[in-house]
TORVO-380322 format. One record per residue (C-alpha): x, y, z; residue in one letter; residue number from 1. Coordinates in pm, 1 decimal. Layout:
BEGIN
+----------+----------+----------+------+-----+
!        X !        Y !        Z ! rest !  nr !
+----------+----------+----------+------+-----+
!        X !        Y !        Z !    A ! NUM !
...
+----------+----------+----------+------+-----+
REM end
This chain:
BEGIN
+----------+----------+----------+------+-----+
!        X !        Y !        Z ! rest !  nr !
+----------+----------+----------+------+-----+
!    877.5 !   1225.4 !  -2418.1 !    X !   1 !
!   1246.4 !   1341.1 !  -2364.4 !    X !   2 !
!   1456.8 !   1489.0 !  -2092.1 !    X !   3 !
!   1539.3 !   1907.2 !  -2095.2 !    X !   4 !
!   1895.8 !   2028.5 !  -2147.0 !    X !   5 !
!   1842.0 !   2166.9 !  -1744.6 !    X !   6 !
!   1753.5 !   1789.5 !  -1623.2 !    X !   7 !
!   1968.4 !   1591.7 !  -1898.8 !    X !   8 !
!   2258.5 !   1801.1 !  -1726.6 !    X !   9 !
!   2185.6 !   1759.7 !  -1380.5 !    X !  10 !
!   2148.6 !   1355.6 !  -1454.9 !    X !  11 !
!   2511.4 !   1380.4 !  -1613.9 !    X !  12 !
!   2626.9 !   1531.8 !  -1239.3 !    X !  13 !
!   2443.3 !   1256.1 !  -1065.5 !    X !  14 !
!   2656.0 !   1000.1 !  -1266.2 !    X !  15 !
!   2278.5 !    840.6 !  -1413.0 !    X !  16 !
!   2310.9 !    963.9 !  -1771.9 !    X !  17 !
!   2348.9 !    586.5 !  -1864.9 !    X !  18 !
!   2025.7 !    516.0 !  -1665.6 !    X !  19 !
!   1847.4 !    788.9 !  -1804.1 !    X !  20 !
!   1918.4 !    701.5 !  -2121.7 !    X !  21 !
!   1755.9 !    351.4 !  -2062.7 !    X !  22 !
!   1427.1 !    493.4 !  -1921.5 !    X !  23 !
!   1393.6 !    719.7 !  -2225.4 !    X !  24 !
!   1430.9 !    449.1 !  -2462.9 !    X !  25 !
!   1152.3 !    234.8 !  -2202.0 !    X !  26 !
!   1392.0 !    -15.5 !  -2094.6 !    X !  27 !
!   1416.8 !   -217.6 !  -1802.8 !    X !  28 !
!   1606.2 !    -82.7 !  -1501.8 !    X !  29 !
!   1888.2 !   -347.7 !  -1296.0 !    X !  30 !
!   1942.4 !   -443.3 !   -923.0 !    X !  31 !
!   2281.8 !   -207.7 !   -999.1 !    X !  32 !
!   2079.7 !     47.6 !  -1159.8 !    X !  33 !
!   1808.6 !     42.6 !   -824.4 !    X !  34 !
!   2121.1 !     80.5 !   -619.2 !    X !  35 !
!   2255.7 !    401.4 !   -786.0 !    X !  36 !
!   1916.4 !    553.9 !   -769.0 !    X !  37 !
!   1896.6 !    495.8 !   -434.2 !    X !  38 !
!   2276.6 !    632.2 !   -355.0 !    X !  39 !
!   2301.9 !    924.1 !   -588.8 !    X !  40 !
!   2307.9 !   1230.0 !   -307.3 !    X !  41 !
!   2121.7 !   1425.2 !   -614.7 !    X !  42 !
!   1739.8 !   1302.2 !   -547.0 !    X !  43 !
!   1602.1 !   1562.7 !   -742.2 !    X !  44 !
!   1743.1 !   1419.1 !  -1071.8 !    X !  45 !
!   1614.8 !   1079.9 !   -966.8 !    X !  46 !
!   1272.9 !   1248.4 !   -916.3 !    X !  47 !
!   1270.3 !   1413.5 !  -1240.3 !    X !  48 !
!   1352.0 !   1098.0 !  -1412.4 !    X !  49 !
!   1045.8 !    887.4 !  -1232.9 !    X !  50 !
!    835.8 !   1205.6 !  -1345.3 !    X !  51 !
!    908.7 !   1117.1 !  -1679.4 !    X !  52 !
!    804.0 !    834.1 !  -1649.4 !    X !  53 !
!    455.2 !    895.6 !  -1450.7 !    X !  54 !
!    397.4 !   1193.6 !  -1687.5 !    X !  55 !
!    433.3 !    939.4 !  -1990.9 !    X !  56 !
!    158.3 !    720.8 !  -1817.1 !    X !  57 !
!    -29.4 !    907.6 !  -1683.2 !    X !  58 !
!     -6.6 !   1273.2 !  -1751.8 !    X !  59 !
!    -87.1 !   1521.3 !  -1500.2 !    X !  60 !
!   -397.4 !   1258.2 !  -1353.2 !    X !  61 !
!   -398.9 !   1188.5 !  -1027.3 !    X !  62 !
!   -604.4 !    934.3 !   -899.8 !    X !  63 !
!   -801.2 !    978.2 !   -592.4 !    X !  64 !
!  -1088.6 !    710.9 !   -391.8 !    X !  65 !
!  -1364.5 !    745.7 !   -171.4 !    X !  66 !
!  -1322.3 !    498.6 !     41.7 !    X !  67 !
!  -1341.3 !    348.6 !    407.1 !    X !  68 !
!  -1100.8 !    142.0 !    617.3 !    X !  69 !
!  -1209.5 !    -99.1 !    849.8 !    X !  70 !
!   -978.0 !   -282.6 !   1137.6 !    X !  71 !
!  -1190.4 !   -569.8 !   1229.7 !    X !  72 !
!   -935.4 !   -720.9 !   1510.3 !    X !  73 !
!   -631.2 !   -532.4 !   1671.5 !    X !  74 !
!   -534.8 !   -875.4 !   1850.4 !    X !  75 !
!   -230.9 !  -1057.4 !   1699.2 !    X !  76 !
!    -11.2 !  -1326.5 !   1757.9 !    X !  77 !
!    284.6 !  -1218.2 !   1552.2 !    X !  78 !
!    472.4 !   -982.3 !   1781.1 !    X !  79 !
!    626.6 !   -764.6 !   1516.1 !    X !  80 !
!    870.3 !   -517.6 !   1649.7 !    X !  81 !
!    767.5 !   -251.6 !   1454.5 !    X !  82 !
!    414.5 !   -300.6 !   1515.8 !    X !  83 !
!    212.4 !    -21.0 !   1751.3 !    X !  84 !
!    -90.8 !   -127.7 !   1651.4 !    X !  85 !
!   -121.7 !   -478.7 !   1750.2 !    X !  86 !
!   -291.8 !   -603.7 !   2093.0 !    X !  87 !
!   -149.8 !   -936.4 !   2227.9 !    X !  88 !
!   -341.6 !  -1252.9 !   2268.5 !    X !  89 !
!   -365.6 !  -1202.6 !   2664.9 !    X !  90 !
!   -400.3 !   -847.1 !   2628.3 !    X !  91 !
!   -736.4 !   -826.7 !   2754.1 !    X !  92 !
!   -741.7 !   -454.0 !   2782.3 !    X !  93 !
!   -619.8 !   -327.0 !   2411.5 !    X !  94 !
!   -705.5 !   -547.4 !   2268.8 !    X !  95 !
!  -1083.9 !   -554.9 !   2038.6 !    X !  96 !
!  -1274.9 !   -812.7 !   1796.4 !    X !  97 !
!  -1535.1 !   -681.2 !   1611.9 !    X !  98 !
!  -1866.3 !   -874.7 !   1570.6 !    X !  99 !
!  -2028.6 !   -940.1 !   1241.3 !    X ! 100 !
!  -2252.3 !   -685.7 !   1327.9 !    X ! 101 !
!  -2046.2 !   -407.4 !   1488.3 !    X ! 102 !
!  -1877.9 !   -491.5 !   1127.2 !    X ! 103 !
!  -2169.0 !   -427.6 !    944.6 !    X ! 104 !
!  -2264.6 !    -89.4 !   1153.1 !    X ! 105 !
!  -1908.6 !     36.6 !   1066.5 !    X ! 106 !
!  -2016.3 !     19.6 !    725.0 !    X ! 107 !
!  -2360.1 !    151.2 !    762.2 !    X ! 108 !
!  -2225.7 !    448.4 !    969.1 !    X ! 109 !
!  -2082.9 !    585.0 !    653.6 !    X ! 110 !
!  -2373.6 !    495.9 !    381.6 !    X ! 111 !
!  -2448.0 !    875.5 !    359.6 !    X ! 112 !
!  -2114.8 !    933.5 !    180.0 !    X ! 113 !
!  -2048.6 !    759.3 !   -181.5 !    X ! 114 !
!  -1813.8 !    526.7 !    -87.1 !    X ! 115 !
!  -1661.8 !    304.9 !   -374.7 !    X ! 116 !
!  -1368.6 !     93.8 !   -170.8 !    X ! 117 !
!  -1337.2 !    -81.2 !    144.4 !    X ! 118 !
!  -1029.7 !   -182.2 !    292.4 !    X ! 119 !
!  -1008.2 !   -425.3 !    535.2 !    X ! 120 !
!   -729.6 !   -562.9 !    749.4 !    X ! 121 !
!   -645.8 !   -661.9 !   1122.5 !    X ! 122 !
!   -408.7 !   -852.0 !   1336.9 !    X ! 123 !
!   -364.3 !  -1237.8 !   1326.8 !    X ! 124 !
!   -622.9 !  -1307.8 !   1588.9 !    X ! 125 !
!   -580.1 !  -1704.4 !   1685.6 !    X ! 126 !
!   -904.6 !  -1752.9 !   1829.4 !    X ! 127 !
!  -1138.0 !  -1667.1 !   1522.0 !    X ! 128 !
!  -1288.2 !  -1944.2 !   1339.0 !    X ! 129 !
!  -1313.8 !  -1996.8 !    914.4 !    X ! 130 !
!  -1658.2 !  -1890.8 !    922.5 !    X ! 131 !
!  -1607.4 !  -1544.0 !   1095.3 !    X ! 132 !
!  -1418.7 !  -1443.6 !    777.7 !    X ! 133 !
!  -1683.6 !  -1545.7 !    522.2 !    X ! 134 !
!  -1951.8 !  -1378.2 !    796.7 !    X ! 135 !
!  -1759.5 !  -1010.0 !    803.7 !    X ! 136 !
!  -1702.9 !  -1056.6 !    425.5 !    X ! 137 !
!  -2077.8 !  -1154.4 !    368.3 !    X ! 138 !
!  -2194.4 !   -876.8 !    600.1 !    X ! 139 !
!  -2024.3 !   -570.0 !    447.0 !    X ! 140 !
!  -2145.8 !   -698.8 !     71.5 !    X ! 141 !
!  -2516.0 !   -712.5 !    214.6 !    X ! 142 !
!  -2487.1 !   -325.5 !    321.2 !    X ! 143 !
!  -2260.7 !   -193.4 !     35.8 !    X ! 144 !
!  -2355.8 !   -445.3 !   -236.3 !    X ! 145 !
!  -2197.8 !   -202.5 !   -531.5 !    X ! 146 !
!  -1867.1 !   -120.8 !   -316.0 !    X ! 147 !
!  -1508.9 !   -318.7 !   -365.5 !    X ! 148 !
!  -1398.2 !   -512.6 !    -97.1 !    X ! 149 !
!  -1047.3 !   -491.5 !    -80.2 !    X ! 150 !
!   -969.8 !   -738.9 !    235.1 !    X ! 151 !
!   -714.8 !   -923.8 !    419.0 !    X ! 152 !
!   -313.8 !   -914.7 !    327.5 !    X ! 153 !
!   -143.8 !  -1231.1 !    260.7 !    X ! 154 !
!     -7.4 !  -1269.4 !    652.0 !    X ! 155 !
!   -392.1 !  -1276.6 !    704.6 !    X ! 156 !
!   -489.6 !  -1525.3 !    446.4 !    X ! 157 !
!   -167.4 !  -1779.8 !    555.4 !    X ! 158 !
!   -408.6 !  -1743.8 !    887.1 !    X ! 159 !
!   -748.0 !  -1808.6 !    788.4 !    X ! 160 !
!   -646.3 !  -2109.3 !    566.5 !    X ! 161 !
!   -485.7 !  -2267.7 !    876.0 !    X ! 162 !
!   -729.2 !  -2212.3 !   1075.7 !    X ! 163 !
!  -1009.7 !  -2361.4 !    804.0 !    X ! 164 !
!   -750.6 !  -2677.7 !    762.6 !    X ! 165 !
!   -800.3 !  -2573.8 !    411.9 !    X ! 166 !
!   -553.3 !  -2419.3 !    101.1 !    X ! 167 !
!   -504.1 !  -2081.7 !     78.0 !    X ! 168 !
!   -641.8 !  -2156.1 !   -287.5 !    X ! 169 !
!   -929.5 !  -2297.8 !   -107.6 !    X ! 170 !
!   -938.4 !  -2007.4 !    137.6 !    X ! 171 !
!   -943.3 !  -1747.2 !    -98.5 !    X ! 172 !
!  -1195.3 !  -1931.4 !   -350.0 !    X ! 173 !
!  -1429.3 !  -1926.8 !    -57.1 !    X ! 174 !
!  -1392.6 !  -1556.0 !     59.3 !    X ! 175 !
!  -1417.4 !  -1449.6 !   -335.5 !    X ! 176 !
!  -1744.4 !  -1635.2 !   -299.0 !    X ! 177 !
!  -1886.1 !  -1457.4 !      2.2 !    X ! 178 !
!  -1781.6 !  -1174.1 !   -170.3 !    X ! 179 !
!  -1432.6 !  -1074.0 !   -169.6 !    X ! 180 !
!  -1305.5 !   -823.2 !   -472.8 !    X ! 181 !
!   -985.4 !   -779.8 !   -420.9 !    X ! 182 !
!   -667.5 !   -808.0 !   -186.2 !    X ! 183 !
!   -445.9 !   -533.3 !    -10.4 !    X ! 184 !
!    -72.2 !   -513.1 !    -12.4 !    X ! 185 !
!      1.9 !   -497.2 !    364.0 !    X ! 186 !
!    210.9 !   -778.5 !    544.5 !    X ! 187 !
!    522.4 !   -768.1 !    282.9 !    X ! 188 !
!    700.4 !   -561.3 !    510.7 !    X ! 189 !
!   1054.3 !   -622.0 !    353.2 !    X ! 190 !
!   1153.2 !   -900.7 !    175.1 !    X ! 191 !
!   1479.4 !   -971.6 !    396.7 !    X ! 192 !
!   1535.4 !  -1306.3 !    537.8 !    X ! 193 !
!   1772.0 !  -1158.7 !    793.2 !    X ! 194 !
!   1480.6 !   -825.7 !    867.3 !    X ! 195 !
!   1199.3 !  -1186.6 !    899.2 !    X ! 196 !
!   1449.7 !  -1325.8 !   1132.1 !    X ! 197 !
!   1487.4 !  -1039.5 !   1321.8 !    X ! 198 !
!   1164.8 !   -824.1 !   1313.5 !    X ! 199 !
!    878.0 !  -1106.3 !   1260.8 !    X ! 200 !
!    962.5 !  -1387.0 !   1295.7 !    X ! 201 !
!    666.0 !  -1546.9 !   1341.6 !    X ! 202 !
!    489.8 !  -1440.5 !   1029.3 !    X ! 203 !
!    545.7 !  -1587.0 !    742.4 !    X ! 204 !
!    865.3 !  -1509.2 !    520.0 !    X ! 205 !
!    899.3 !  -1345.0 !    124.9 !    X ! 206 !
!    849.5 !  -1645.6 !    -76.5 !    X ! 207 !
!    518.9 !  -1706.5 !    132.2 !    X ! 208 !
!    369.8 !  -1387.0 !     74.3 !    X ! 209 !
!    445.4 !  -1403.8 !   -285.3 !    X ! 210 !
!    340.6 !  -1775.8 !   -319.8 !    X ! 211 !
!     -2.6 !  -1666.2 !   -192.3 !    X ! 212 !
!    -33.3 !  -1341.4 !   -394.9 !    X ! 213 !
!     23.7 !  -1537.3 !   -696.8 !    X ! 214 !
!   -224.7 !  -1800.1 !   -598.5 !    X ! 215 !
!   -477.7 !  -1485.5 !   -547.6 !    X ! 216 !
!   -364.4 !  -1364.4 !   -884.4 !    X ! 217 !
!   -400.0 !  -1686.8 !  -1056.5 !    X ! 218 !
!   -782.3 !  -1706.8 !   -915.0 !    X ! 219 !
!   -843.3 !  -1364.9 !  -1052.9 !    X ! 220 !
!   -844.1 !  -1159.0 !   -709.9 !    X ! 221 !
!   -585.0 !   -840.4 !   -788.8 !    X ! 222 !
!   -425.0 !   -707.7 !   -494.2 !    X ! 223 !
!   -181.6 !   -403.8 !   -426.6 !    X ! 224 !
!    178.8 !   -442.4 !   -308.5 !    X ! 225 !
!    378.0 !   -225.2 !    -60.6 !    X ! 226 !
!    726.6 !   -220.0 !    107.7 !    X ! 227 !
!    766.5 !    -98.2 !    488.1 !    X ! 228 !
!   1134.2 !    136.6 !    491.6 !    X ! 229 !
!   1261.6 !    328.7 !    745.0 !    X ! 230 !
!   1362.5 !    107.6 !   1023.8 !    X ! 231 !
!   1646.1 !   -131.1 !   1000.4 !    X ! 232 !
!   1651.6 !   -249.0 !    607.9 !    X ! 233 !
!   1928.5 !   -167.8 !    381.2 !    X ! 234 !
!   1952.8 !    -51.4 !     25.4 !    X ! 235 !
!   2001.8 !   -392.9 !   -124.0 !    X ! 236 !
!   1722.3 !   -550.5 !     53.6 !    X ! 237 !
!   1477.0 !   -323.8 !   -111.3 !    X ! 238 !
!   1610.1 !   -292.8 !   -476.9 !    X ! 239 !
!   1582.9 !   -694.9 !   -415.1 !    X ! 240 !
!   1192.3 !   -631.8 !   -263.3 !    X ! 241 !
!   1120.9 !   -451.1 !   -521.3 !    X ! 242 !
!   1293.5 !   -656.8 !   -816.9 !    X ! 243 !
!   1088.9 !   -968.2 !   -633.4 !    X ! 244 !
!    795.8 !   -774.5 !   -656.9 !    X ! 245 !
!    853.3 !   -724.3 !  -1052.7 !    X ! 246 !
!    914.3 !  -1050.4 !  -1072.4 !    X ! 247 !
!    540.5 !  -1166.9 !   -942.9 !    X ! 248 !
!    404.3 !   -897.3 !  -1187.2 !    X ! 249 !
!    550.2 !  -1010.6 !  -1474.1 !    X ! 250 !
!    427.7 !  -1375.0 !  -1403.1 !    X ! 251 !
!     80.3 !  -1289.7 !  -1310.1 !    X ! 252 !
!      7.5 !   -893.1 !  -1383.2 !    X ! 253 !
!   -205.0 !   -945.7 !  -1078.3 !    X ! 254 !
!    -54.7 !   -583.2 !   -818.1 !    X ! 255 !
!   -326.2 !   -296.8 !   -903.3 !    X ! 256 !
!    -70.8 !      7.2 !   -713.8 !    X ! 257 !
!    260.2 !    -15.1 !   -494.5 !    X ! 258 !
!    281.3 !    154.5 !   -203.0 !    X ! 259 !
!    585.8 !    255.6 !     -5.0 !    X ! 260 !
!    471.0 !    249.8 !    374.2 !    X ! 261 !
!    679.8 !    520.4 !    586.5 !    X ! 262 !
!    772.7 !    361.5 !    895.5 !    X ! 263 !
!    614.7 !    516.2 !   1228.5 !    X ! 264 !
!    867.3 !    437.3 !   1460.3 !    X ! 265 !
!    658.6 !    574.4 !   1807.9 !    X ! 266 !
!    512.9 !    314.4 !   2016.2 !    X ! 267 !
!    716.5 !     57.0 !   1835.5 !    X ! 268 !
!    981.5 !   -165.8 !   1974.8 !    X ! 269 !
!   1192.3 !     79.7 !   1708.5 !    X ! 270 !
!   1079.6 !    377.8 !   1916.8 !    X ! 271 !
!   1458.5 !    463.6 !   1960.3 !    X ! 272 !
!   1468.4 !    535.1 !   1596.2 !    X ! 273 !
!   1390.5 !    865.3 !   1404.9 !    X ! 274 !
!   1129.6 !    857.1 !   1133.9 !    X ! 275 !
!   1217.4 !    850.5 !    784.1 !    X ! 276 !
!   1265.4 !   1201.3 !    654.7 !    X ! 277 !
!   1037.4 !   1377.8 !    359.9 !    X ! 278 !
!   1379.6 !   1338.8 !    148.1 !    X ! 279 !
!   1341.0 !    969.5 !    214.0 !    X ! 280 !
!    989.5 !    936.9 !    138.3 !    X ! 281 !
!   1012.4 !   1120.0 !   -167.1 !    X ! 282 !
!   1266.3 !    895.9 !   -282.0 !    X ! 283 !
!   1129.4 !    591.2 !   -214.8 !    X ! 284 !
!    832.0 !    690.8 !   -464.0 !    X ! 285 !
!   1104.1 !    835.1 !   -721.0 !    X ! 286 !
!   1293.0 !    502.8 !   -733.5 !    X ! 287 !
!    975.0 !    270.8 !   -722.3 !    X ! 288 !
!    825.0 !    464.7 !   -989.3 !    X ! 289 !
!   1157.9 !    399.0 !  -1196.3 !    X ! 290 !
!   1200.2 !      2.8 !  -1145.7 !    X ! 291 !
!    843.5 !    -97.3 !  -1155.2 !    X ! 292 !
!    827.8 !    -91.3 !  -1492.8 !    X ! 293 !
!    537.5 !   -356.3 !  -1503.3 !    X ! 294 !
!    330.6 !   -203.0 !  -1213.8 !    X ! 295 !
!     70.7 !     71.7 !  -1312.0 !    X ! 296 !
!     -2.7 !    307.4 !  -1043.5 !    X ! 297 !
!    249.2 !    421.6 !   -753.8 !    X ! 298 !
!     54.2 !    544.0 !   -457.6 !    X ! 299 !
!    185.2 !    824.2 !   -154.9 !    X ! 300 !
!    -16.4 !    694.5 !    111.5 !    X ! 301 !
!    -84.4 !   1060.1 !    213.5 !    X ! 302 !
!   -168.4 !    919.9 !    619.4 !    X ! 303 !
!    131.6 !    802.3 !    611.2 !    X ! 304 !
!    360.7 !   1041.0 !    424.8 !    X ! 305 !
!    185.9 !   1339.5 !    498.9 !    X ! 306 !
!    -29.3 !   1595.3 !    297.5 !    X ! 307 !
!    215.1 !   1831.6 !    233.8 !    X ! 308 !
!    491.7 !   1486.0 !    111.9 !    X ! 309 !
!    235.1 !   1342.0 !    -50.1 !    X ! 310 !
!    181.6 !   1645.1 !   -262.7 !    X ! 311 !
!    538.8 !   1711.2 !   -349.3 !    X ! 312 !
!    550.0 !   1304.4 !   -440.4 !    X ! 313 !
!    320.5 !   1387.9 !   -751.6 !    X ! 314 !
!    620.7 !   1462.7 !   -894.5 !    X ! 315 !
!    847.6 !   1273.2 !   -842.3 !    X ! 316 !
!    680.5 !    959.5 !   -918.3 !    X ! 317 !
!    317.7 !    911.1 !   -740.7 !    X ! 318 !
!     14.3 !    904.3 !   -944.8 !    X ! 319 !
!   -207.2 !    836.2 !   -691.3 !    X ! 320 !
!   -294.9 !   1002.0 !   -298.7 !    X ! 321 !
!   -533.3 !    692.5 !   -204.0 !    X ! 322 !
!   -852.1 !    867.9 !    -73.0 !    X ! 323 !
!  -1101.3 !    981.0 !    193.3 !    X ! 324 !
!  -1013.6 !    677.7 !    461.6 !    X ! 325 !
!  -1274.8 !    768.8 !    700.6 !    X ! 326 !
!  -1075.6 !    591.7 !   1025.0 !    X ! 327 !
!   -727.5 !    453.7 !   1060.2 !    X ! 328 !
!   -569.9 !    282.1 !   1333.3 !    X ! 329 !
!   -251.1 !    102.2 !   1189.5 !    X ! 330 !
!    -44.3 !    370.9 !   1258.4 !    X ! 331 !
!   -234.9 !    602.7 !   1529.7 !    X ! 332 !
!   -375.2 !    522.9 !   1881.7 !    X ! 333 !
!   -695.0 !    362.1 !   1841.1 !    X ! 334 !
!   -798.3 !    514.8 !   2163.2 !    X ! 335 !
!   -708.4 !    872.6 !   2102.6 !    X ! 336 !
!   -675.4 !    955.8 !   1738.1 !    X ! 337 !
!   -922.8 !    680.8 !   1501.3 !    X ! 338 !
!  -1023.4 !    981.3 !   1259.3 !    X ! 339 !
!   -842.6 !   1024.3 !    984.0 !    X ! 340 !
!  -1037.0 !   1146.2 !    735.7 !    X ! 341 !
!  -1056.3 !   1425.1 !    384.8 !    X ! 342 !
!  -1344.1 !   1510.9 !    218.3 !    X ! 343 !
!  -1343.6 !   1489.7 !   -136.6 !    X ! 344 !
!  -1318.7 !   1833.4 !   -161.8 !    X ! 345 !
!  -1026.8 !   1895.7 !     18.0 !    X ! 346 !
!   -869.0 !   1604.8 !   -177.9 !    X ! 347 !
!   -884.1 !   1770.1 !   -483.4 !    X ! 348 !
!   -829.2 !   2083.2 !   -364.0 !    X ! 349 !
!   -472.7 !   1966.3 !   -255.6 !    X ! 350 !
!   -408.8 !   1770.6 !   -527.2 !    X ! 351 !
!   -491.9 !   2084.5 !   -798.0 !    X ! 352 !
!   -235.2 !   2315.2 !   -575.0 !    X ! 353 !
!     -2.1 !   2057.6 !   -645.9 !    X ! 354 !
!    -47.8 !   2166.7 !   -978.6 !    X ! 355 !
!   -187.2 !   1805.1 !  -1118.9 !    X ! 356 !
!   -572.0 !   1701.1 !  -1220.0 !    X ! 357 !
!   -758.6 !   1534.5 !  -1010.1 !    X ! 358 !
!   -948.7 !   1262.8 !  -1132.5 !    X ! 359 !
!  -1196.3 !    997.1 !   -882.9 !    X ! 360 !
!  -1125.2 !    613.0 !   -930.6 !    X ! 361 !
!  -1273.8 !    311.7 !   -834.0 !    X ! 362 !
!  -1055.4 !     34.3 !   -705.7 !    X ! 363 !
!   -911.0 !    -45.6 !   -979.6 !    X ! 364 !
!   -857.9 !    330.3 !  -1121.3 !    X ! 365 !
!  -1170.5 !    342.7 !  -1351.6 !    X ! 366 !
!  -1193.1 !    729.1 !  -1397.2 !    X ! 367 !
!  -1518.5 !    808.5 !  -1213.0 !    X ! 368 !
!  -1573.1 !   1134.1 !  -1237.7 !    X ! 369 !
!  -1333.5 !   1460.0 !  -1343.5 !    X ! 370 !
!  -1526.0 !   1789.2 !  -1181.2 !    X ! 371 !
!  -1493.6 !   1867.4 !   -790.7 !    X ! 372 !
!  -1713.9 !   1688.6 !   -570.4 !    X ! 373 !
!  -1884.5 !   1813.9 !   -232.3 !    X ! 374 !
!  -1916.6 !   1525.0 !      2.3 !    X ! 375 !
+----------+----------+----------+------+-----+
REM end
């Protein structure tokens, strides 16, 4: 697949003929190249380029779930600054645990609808116990026996292996065994030591988070991998992130999708800062698409991104949407605004005026069906 005169052109404005002569000929991108792609004022060439590149994988498909997100605890001990979700330890009036059973019902409220992933994350809560992991694991496989369980980011294993006095290898061997499928990419935030000094501190830094994905990979749990941007990072810091990130693929092949996670600044400790734009989003896809050679699938988190980006993302990178969701709470009030939710119909409605094919996945994008789907 080759570039038009129109786009060749507009590449040899933007100063990136070089680069686009590299992803042509399929070879890999540097930290320099990551930086131009990030600087170039011209985004649209950038995006045209990571089109290339998604069309040569993966056509016009795009990849849609039905799934289901759970938030089994909002209380945390981290204090991340650009958290709005978390409840603090002492915070007896936010804050919410789950029982196994309230667990359960979550997933039994939605056993009407095909469902093929759960996703499953929550705050570092101090006070649960070993077992209550294996419980709320063991508990959503004994209602949705056929469904992936796509559960708990890195931050949250580091957690659970402390609090079991056992290895994370140990930890995870014992949550695949209760029935854990797979892992989630949340918790990477940015791999900064100077952002981890100054924005969470008390979680754990890069080279933890990628020590314990690779342990998960090595054990034959795949997990996804995301970058938060928007806030206070700078260009290097994510061409690094994501150069890290290609890093850990090419050692274990392990990441399923990447996912660039638009910050929400409001109720944040960031609240003083504006979003990231549509322009920024966009990008973020474009040049992700472009340096993650290794990584298969590049997601626009349409929650997070919005319909209408998330759209406009299919080309310029973004393969994938993610899916139905059912609730959220990371980045809404949990009191005022937990729905969050798109039939399958309207999923591929949106995706087809986007002018690509919609195609349902499973968790780890097995085609499931190709024809529209009432839910």
């Amino acid at each position: 697949m080759s570039l038009s005169p129109v786009i060749t052109a507009a590449l040899e404005r933007a100063g990136l003929a070089d680069v686009a002569a590299r992803v042509v000929a399929g070879e890999r991108l540097s930290a320099d190249d990551g930086l131009r792609l990030y600087t170039t004022p011209d985004l649209h060439a950038v995006g045209a380029l990571a089109n290339l590149v998604r069309e040569r994988r993966h056509g016009d498909t795009c990849y849609w779930v039905r799934n289901q997100h759970i938030n089994y605890t909002n209380v945390c001990n981290k204090s991340c600054v650009f958290c709005s979700f978390y409840a603090a330890p002492r915070d007896k009036d936010k804050g919410y645990t789950m029982s196994v059973e309230q667990v359960a019902d979550k997933v039994r409220a939605y056993l009407d609808l095909p469902i093929r992933e759960i996703h499953m994350v929550g705050g570092v809560n101090p006070k649960l116990p070993y077992q209550y992991y294996l419980d709320i694991v063991a508990a959503i496989k004994a209602v949705r026996p056929d469904c992936t369980l796509k559960a708990f980011t890195m931050v949250e294993i580091e957690q659970i292996a402390r609090v079991g006095r056992v290895s994370e290898e140990q930890c995870l061997t014992d949550l695949r065994a209760a029935g854990l499928d797979m892992l989630p990419g949340g918790g990477a935030e940015v791999f900064s030591d100077r952002i981890h000094r100054d924005l969470f501190w008390a979680k754990g830094d890069s080279q933890r988070w990628v020590e314990i994905a690779a342990t998960a990979h090595r054990l034959g749990l795949r997990s996804n991998a995301t970058l938060l941007y928007g806030h206070v990072e700078q260009t290097e810091e994510k061409v690094r992130h994501l150069l890290m990130l290609r890093e850990l693929q090419d050692e274990t092949g392990g990441i399923v999708a990447y996912i660039p996670l638009s910050f929400h600044p409001e109720n944040t400790g960031l609240a003083h800062l504006a979003p990231p734009t549509g322009m920024a989003d966009l990008r973020e896809v474009a040049v992700s698409r472009l340096l993650l050679d290794n990584v298969e699938h590049i997601k626009s988190f349409w929650i997070m991104n919005t319909i209408a980006v998330t759209q406009a993302a299919l080309w310029y990178g973004a393969d994938d949407t993610d899916g139905t969701i059912q609730e959220y709470e990371v980045t809404r009030d949990p009191q005022t605004d937990r729905r969050q939710v798109l039939a399958a119909e309207q999923l591929e409605a949106l995706i087809a005026e986007a002018g690509r094919r919609p195609v349902e996945r499973d968790a780890l994008y097995r085609p499931v069906a190709e024809a529209a789907h009432a839910v």
